[in-house]
C-alpha positions as CSV (number, residue, x, y, z in Angstrom):
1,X,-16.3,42.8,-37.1
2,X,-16.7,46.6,-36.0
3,X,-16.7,47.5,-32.1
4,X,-19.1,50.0,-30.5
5,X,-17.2,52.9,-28.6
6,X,-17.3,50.6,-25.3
7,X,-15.3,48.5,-27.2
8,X,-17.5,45.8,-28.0
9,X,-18.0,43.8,-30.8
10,X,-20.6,45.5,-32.7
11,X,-22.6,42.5,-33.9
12,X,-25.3,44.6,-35.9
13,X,-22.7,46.7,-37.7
14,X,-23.7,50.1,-36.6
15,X,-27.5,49.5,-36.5
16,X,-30.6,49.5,-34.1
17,X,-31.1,46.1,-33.1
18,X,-35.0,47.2,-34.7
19,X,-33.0,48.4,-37.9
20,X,-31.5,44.8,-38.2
21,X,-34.6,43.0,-38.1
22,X,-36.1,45.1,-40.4
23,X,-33.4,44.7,-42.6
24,X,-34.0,40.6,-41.7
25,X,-37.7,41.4,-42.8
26,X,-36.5,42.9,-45.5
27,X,-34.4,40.0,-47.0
28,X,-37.4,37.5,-46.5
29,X,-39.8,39.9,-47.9
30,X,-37.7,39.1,-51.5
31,X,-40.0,36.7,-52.2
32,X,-41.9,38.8,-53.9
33,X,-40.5,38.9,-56.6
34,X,-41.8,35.7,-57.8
35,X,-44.4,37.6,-58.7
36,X,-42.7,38.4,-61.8
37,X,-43.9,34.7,-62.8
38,X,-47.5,35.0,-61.4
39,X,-48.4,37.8,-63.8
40,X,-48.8,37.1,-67.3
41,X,-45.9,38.1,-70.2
42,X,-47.4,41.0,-71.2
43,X,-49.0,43.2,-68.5
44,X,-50.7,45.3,-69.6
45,X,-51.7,47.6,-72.7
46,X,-50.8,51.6,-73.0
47,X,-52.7,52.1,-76.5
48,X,-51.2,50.1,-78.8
49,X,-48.4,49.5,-77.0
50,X,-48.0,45.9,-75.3
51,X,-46.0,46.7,-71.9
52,X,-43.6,43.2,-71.2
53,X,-43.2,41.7,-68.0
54,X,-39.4,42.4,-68.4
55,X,-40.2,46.1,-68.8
56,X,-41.7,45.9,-65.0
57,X,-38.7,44.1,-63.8
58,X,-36.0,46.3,-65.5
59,X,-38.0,49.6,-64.4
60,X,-37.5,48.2,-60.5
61,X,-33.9,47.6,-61.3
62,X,-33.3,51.4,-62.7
63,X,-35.3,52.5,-59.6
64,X,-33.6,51.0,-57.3
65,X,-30.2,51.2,-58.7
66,X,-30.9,55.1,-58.4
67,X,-31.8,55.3,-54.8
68,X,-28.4,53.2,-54.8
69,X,-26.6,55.7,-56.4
70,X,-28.2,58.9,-54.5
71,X,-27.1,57.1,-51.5
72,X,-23.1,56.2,-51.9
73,X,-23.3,59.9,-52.7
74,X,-24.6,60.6,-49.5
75,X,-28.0,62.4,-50.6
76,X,-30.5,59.7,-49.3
77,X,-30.7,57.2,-46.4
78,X,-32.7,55.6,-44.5
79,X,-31.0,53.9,-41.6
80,X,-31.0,50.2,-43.1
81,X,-27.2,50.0,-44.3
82,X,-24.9,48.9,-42.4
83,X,-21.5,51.0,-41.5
84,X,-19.7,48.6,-43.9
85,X,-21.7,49.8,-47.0
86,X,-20.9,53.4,-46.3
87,X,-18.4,53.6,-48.9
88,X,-19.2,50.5,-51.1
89,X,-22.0,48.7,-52.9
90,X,-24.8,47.7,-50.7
91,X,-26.2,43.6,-50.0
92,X,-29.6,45.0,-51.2
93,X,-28.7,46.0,-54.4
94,X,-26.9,43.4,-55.0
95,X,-29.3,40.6,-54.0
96,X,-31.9,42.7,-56.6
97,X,-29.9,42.8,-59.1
98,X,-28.4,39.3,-59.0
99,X,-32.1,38.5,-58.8
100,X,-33.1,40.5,-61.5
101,X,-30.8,38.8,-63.8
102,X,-31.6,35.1,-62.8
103,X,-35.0,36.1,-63.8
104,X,-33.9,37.6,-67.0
105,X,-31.6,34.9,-68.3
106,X,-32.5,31.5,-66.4
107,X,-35.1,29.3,-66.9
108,X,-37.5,29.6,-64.1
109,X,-36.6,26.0,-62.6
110,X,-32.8,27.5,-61.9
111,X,-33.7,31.2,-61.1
112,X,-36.7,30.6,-58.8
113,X,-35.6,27.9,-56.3
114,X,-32.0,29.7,-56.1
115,X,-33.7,33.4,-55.0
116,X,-36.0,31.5,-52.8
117,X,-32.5,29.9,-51.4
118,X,-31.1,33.2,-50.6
119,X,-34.0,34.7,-49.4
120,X,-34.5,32.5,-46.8
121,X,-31.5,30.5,-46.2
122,X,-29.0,34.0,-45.7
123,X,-31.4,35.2,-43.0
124,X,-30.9,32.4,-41.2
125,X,-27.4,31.1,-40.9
126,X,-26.8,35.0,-40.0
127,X,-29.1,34.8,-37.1
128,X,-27.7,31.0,-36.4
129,X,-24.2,32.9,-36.3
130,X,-25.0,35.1,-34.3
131,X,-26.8,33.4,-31.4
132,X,-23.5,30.9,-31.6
133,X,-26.1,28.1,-32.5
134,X,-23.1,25.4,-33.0
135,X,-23.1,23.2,-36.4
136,X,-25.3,26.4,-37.8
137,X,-24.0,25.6,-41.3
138,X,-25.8,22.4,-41.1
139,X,-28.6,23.7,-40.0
140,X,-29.0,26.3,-42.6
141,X,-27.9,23.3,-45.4
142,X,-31.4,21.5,-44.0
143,X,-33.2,25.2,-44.6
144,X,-31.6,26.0,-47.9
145,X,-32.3,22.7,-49.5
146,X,-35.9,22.9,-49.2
147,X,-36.4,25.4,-52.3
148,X,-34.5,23.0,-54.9
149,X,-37.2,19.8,-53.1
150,X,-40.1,22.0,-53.6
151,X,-39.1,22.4,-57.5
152,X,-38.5,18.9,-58.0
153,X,-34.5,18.9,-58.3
154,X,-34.4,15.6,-56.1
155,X,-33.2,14.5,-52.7
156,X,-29.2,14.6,-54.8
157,X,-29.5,18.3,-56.2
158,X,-31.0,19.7,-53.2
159,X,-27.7,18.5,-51.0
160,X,-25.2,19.5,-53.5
161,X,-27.2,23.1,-54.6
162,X,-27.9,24.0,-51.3
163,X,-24.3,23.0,-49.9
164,X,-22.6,25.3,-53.1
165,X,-25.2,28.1,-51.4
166,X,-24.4,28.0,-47.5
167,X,-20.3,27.1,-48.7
168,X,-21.0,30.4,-50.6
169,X,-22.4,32.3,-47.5
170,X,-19.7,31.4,-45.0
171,X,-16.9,31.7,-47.1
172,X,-17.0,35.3,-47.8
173,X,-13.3,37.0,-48.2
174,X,-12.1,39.9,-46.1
175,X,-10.5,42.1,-48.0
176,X,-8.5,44.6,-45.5
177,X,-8.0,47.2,-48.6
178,X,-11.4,49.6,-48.2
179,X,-10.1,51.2,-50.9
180,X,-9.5,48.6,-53.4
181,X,-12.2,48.6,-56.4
182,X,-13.3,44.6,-55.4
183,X,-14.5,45.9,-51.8
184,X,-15.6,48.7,-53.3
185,X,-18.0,47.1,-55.6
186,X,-19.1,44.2,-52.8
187,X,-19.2,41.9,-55.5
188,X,-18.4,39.4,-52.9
189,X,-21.0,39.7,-50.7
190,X,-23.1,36.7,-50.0
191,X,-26.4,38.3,-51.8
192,X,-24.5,37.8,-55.0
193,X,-22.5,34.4,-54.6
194,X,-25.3,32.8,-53.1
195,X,-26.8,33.1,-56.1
196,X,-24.1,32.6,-58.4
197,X,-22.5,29.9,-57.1
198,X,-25.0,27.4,-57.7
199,X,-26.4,28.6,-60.8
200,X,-22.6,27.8,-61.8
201,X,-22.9,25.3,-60.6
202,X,-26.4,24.0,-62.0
203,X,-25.0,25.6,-65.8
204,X,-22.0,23.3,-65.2
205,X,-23.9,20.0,-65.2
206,X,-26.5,21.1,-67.6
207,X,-23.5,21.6,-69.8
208,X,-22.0,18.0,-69.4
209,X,-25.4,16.4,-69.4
210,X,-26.2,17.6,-72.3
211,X,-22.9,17.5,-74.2
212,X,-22.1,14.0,-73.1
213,X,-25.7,12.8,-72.2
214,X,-24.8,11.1,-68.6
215,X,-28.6,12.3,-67.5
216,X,-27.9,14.3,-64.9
217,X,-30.2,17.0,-66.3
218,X,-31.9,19.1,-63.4
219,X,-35.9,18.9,-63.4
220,X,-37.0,19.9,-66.9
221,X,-38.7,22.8,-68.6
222,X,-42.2,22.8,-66.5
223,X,-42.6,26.1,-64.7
224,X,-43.6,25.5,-61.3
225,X,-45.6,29.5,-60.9
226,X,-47.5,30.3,-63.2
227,X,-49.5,33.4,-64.6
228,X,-52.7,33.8,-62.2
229,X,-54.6,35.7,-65.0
């Protein structure tokens, strides 16, 4: 953890206490893009041209991958990274993009109740960390479990999904090497492996269910959101 120049631990990383819960705001504010589900495959119609839902999606990746770009190059920023991402991927691109490709390539019953995970249940072990709230992990188990109940995965699912996401979250490597291309690209932060860890994991026993027919299949194919229009 960096220190501030009193020497203090620098809990915020270099932000305003106001940047940090806008960032927190931020994070929670994610869950908008289940919208992608609420609106119907095709969106809309320029001529003859059908525009795909996908199109939408991938557009907000190249934008934001941009701004990412523009600032690791130092020509755009806006106060809501913290000193760690100076020189390295940020936890917002990478919790959009991870997103973005759950969305793509997973069935909505794995890729929704996962983002919903991470949207809520990274927010608040961090804030449980950092107020020293003992037995937080447990605590943020109970919060991240509640996504995989509300999409029908079962009292059995929910406890191992939601134990792969928090063991994800608080088992983050240090990597002392700044300069190393794996810090560099913070593939390890907990945007990403909160979502890829149980989507592994979820892949792993739809795999073995369905090779070796032990019924241990997730859900089923019945989409939870769907188009409003």
């Amino acid at each position: 953890m960096s220190k501030t120049s009193d020497g203090k631990k620098d809990i915020h990383y270099g932000l305003t206490p106001t940047a940090h819960n806008l960032r927190r705001l931020w994070h929670i504010s994610m869950i908008g893009a289940f919208s992608y589900y609420l609106v119907p495959v095709t969106v809309f119609h320029l001529g003859t041209l059908a525009v795909h839902r996908n199109v939408i999606l991938l557009g907000f990746f190249f934008v934001i991958a941009f701004f990412e770009i523009l600032r690791l190059t130092d020509r755009w920023s806006i106060g809501l990274f913290r000193n760690y991402e100076d020189n390295r991927i940020s936890a917002p691109f990478w919790f959009c993009t991870t997103s973005a490709l759950l969305i793509l390539l997973t069935p909505q019953w794995f890729a929704a109740p996962i983002i919903l995970c991470t949207t809520i249940g990274d927010p608040v072990l961090g804030e449980l960390r950092l107020r020293g709230v003992k037995y937080y992990s447990m605590y943020g188990w109970a919060v991240c479990a509640i996504p995989f109940l509300v999409f029908g995965y079962g009292l059995t699912f929910a406890v191992y999904l939601s134990a792969s996401a928090v063991f994800a979250e608080i088992n983050k490597p240090k990597l002392k090497n700044q300069d190393s291309l794996l810090y560099k690209s913070g593939i390890l932060d907990d945007n990403f492996t909160m979502q890829v860890v149980p989507v592994g994991f979820l892949l792993a026993v739809w795999f073995i269910s369905s090779s070796y027919g032990f019924g241990w299949l997730p859900p089923g194919t019945e989409e939870l959101l769907k188009p409003l229009y």
